[in-house]
C-alpha positions in Angstrom: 37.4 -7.4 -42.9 37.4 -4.4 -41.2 34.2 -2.9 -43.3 32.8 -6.2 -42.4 32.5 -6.2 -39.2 31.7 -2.4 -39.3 28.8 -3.4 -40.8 28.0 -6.0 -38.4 28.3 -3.7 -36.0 25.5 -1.4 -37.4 23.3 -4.3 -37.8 23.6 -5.3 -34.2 22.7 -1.8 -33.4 19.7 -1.7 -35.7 18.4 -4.8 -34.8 18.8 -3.6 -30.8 17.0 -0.2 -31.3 13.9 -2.1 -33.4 13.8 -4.6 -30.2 13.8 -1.7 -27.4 11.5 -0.1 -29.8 9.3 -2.9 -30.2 9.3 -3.1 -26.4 8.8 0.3 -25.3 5.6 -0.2 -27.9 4.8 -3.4 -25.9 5.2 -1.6 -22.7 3.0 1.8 -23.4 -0.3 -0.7 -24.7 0.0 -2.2 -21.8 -0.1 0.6 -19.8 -2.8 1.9 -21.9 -4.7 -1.5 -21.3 -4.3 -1.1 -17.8 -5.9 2.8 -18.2 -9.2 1.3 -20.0 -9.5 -0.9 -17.2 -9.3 1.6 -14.5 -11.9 3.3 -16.4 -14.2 0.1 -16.9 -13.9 0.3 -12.8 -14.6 3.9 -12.7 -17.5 4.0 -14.9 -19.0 1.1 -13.0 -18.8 3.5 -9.8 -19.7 6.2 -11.0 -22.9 4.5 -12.7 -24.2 2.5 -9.8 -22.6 4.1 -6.5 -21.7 8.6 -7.4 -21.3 9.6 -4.2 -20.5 7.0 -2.4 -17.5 5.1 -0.4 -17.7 2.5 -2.8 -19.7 -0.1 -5.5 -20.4 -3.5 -4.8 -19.5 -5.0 -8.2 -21.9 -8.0 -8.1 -24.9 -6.6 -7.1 -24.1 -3.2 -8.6 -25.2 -1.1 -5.4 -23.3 1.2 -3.3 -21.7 0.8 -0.3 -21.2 3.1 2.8 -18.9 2.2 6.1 -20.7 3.9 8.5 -23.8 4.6 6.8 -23.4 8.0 5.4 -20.5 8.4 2.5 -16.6 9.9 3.2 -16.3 9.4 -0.5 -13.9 7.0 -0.1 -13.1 6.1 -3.2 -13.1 9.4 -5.2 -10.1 10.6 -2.5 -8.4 7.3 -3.1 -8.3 7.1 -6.7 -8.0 11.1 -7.6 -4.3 11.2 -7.5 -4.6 7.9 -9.9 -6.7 9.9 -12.7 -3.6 13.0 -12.6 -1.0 10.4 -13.2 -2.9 8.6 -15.8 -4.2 12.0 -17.7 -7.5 10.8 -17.5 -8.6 15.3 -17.4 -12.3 14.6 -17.3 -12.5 12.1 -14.8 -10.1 13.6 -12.5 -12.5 17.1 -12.9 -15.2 15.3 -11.5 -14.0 13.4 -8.9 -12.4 16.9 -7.6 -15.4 18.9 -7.8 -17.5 15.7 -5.6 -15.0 15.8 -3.2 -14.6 19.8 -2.6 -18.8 20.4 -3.1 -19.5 17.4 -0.9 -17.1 16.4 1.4 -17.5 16.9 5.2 -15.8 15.5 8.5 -18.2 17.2 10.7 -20.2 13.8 10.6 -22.2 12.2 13.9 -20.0 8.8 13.2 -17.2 6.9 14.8 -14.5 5.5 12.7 -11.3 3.5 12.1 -8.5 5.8 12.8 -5.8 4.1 10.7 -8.2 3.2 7.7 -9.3 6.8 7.5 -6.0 7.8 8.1 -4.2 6.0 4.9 -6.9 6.7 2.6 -8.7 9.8 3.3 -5.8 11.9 5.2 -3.1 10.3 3.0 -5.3 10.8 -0.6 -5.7 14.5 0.4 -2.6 15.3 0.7 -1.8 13.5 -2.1 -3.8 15.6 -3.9 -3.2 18.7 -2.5 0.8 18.7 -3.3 -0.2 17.3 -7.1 -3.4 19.8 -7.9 -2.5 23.0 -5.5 -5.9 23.5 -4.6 -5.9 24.5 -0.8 -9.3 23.2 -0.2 -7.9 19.8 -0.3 -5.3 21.2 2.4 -8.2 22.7 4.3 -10.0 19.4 4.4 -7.0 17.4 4.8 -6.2 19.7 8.3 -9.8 19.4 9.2 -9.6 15.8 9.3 -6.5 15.5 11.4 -7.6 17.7 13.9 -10.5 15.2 14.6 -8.0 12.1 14.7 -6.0 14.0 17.0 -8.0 12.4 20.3 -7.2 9.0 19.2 -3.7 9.7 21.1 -4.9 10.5 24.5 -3.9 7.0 25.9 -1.9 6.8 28.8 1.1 5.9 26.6 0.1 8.2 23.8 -0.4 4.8 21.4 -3.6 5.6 19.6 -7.0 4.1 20.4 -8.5 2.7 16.7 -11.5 4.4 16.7 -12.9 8.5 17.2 -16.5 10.1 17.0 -15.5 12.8 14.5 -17.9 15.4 16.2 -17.5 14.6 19.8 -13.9 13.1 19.6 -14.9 10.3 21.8 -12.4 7.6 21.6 -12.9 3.2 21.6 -10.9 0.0 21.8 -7.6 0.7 23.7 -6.6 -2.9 22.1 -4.6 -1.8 19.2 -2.0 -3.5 16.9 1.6 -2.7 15.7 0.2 -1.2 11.9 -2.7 0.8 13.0 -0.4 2.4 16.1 2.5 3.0 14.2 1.1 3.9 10.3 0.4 7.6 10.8 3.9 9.3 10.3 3.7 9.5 7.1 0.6 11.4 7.0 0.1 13.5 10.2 4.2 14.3 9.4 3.6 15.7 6.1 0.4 17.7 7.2 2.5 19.6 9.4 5.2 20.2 7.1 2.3 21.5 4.8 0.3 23.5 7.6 3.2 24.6 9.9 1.3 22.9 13.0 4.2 20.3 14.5 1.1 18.8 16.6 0.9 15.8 14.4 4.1 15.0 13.4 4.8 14.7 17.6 1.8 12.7 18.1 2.4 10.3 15.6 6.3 10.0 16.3 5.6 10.1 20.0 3.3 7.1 19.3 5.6 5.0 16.9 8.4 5.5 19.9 6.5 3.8 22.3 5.5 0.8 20.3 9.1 0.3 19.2 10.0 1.1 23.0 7.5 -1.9 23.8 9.4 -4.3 22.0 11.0 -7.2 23.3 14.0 -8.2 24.7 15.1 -10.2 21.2 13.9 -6.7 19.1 10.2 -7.8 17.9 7.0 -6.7 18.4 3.9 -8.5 18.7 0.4 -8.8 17.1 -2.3 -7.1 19.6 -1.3 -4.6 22.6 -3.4 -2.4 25.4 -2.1 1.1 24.3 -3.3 2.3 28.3 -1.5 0.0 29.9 1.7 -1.3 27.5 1.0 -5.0 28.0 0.7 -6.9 24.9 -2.6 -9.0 24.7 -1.3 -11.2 21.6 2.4 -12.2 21.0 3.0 -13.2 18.3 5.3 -11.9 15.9 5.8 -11.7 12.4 5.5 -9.0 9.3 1.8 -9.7 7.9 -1.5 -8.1 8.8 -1.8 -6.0 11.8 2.0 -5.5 11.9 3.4 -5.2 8.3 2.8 -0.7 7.9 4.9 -0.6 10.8 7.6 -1.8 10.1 7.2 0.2 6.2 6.8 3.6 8.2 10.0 3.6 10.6 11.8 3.2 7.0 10.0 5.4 4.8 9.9 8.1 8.0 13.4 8.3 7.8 13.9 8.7 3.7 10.9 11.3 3.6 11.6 13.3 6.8 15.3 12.5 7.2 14.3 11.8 11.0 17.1 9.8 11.8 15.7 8.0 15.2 13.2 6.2 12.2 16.5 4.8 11.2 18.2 3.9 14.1 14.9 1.8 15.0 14.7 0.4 11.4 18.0 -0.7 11.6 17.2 -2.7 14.7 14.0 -3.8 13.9 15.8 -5.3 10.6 17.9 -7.0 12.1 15.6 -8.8 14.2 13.0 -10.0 11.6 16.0 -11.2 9.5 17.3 -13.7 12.9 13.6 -14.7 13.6 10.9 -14.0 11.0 13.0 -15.3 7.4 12.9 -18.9 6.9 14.3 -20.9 4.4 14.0 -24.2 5.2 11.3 -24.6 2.9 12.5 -23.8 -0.2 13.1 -20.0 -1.2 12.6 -17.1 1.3 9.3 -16.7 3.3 8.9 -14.7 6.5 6.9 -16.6 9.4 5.1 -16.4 12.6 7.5 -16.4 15.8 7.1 -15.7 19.5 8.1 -12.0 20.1 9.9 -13.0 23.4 11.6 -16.4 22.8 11.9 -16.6 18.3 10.6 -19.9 18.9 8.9 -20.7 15.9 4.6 -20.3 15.8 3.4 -20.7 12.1 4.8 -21.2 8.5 1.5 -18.8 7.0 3.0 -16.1 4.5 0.1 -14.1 2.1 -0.8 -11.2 0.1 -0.2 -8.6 3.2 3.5 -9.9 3.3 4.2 -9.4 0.1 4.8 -5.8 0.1 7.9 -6.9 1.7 10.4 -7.0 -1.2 9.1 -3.2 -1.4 10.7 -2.5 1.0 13.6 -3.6 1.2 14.5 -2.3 -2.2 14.4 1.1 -0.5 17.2 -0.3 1.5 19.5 -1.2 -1.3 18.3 -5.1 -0.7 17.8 -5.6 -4.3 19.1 -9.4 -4.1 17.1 -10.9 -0.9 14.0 -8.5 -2.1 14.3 -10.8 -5.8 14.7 -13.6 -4.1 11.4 -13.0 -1.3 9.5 -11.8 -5.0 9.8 -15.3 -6.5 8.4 -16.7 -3.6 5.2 -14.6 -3.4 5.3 -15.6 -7.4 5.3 -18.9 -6.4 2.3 -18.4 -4.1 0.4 -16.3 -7.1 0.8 -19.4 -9.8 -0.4 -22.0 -7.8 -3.9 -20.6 -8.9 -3.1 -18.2 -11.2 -4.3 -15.5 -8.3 -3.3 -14.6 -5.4 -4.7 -16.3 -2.4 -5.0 -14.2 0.9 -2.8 -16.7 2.9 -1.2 -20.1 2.3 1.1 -22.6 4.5 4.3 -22.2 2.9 6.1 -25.4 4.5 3.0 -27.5 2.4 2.2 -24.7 0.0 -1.5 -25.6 0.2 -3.9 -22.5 0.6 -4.8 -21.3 4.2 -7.1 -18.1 2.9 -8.6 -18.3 -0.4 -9.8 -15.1 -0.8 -8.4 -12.4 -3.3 -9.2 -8.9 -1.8 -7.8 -7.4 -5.1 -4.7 -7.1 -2.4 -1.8 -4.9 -4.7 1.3 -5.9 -2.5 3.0 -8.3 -4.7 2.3 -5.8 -7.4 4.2 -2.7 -5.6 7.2 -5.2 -5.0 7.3 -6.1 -8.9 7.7 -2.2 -9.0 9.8 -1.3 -7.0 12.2 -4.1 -8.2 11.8 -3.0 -11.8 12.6 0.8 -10.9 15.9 -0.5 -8.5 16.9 -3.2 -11.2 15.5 -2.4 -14.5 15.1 -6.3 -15.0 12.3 -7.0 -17.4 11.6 -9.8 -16.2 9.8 -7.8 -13.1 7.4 -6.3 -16.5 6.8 -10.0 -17.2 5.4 -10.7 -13.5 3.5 -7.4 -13.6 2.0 -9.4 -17.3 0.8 -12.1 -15.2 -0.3 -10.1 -12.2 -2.5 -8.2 -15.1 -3.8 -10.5 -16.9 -4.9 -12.4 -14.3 -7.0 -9.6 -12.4 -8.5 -9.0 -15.5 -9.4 -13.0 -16.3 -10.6 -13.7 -13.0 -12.3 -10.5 -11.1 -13.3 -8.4 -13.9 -17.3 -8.0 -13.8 -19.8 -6.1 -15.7 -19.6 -3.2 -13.2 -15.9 -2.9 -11.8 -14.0 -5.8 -10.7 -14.6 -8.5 -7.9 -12.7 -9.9 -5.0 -12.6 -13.5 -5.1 -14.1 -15.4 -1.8 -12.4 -18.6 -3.3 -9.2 -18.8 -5.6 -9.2 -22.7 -6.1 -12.7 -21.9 -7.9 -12.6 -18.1 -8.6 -16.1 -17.7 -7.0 -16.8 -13.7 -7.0 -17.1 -11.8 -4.0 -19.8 -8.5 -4.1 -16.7 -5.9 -3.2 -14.6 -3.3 -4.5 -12.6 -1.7 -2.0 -11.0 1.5 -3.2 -7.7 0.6 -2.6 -8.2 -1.4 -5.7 -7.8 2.4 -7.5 -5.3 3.5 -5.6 -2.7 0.9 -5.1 -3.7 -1.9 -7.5 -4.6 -0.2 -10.8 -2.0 2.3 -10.0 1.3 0.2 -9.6 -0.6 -1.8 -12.3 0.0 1.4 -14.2 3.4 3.3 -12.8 5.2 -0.3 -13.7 4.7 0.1 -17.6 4.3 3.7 -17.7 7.4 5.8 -18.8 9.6 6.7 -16.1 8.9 10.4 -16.2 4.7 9.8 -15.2 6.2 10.2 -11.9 10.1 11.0 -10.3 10.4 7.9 -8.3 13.2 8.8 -6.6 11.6 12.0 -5.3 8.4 10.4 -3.7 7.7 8.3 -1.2 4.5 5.9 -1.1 2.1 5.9 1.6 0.8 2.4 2.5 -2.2 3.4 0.4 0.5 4.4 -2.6 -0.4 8.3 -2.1 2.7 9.5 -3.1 4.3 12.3 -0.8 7.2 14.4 -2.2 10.1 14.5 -0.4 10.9 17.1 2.3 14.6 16.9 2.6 17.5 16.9 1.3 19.6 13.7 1.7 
């Protein structure tokens, strides 16, 4: 009897390593698939658009912001092509960006958007390649955001002439005030300069000091004169970085005063944003002064969400907010940009190639090791690549319910998409997640204390 079940034993244990076997198999062609695709997307831009922010898919022409190119998308997706070995790409996206790029441009521009991807993708690069020309450039560019700050509360203005340093638009919301930390922290940890750590903290203080009575923020305030312009309150668009950067301040700087206001900012999205009285957990629109309730709207941009609050140990309510955004992804088979969760009928229909619900699938895989979380990442996959793919890149979609194409390829696609895409079936060691945080952009910075 006893030889028996011995034997049983070993059988068991055989039949489990072929499975996790099997799987790990299952796991690495699926990260391999998701590599071929990157490079389908890669090629396309580098075909039709070298040198440029970015490709219009459709039409298979490039595309400038402001009329000359930042190389936006080489900066964002560089840091991609190291994690995913892809050598050859990677050398030619570096030499573009060290032969060609230059801030010392006659344009205005978006402080926050440069900010997460060009500021955040150097840096990026910098602490993964060494080279200090990416440091150089990196510096250079924060130098010439520095005037956005010089606001009578020291909130940023949105946008700066990078030769003249002339600033616009003193009406700013929550994510483009308060999603800089990150960034201008880690470039003076890197240069020694402490000028843009205090800018950005001194900036995320006063918006969280400009809260209300009940703890919330609202959608749209004058950064001259502190009075909000638009109050209402929720974690979506236009508010949801800021919220991600009190957080991630505190786990990559250890600045504790990010995680005294975290804490309190918690707790009030928790009493007045979650809502469950619609089946499962969604997060809503509520006045910032009174909770009342505004809006039952919940969409891609929310959906980073469960991120987040794995980071906090959450891994139970962060499951539970995942299903929902799953729910929201199925009822197409795509994610649409917005939709009403008390009816569940679609508000948005677009699909920006948005990776949000992607990085939560992540993030939950990494704190759980459920592989269930691979499964939704499947779905997520398979349906980008059913849907958006084109013969040059891949699509947004101006209309889920018919899957319509849009002409645009943001390159956020490359560096958040395709690369949680790839980090959630790659083998742990492509890169130590517990010594990295993610920008909003998913630059990943290296930690600079210990905890």
């Amino acid at each position: 009897m006893r030889t028996l079940f011995r034997h049983f034993v070993l059988v068991v244990l055989l039949n489990a390593a072929w499975y996790m076997t099997a799987v790990s198999k299952q796991h690495a062609a699926t990260a391999d698939s998701v590599k071929e695709e990157f490079q389908h997307a890669w090629s396309s831009y580098k075909q039709y658009a070298w040198g440029h922010d970015a490709l219009k898919p459709l039409s298979k022409q490039p595309h400038d912001w402001y009329g000359t190119s930042l190389y936006m998308t080489p900066v964002d997706a560089y840091d991609v092509m190291l994690l995913m070995g892809l050598t050859k790409e990677a050398a030619e996206a570096k030499q573009l960006i060290l032969d060609s790029l230059s801030f010392n441009k006659d344009i205005e521009i978006q402080s926050f958007e440069i900010t997460i991807r060009h500021l955040g993708g150097l840096l990026a690069a910098y602490q993964m390649d060494g080279n200090k020309r990416f440091l150089a450039l990196a510096e250079d560019l924060g130098k010439r955001l520095l005037p956005v700050y010089n606001s009578h509360t020291g909130m940023p203005y949105r946008f700066v002439h990078l030769q003249t340093g002339m600033i616009r638009d003193s009406i700013n919301n929550p994510a483009e005030i308060g999603t800089a930390l990150l960034e201008f922290g880690t470039l003076s940890k890197l240069t020694g300069n402490s000028i843009y750590y205090e800018k950005a903290k001194s900036a995320l203080v006063q918006l969280y000091n400009h809260r209300s009575k009940i703890g919330l923020v609202g959608t749209w305030i004058n950064v001259e004169t502190g009075e909000w312009v638009d109050s209402t309150s929720h974690i979506g668009g236009a508010i949801d970085s800021y919220y991600e950067y009190l957080l991630k301040a505190w786990l990559l700087f250890g600045d504790k005063e990010c995680k005294a206001m975290w804490d309190e900012s918690i707790k009030a999205i928790e009493t007045y944003l979650a809502d469950t009285t619609h089946g499962g957990l969604w997060y809503g629109q509520v006045d910032m002064n009174t909770g009342k309730r505004t809006g039952t709207t919940f969409g891609s941009l929310e959906a980073f969400f469960p991120a987040v609050l794995c980071l906090v140990g959450d891994t139970s309510r962060a499951a539970v907010l995942e299903e929902s955004c799953l729910k929201m992804w199925n009822l197409y088979g795509i994610e649409p940009e917005e939709i009403n969760y008390a009816t569940m009928k679609v508000t948005a229909k677009q699909y920006h190639l948005r990776p949000e619900i992607i990085e939560s699938a992540y993030y939950l895989y990494r704190s759980t090791g459920d592989p269930k979380y691979l499964r939704m990442g499947e779905t997520f996959f398979n349906g980008i690549v059913k849907y958006c793919r084109a013969d040059a890149g891949y699509a947004s979609l101006r209309d889920v319910t018919t899957k319509e194409k849009d002409d645009a390829m943001q390159s956020f696609f490359f560096a958040e998409t395709m690369k949680y895409l790839y980090l959630l079936f790659a083998p742990k060691e492509t890169l130590p997640f517990e010594k990295v945080i993610f920008t909003t952009e998913a630059h990943p910075i290296w930690k600079t204390h210990k905890e």
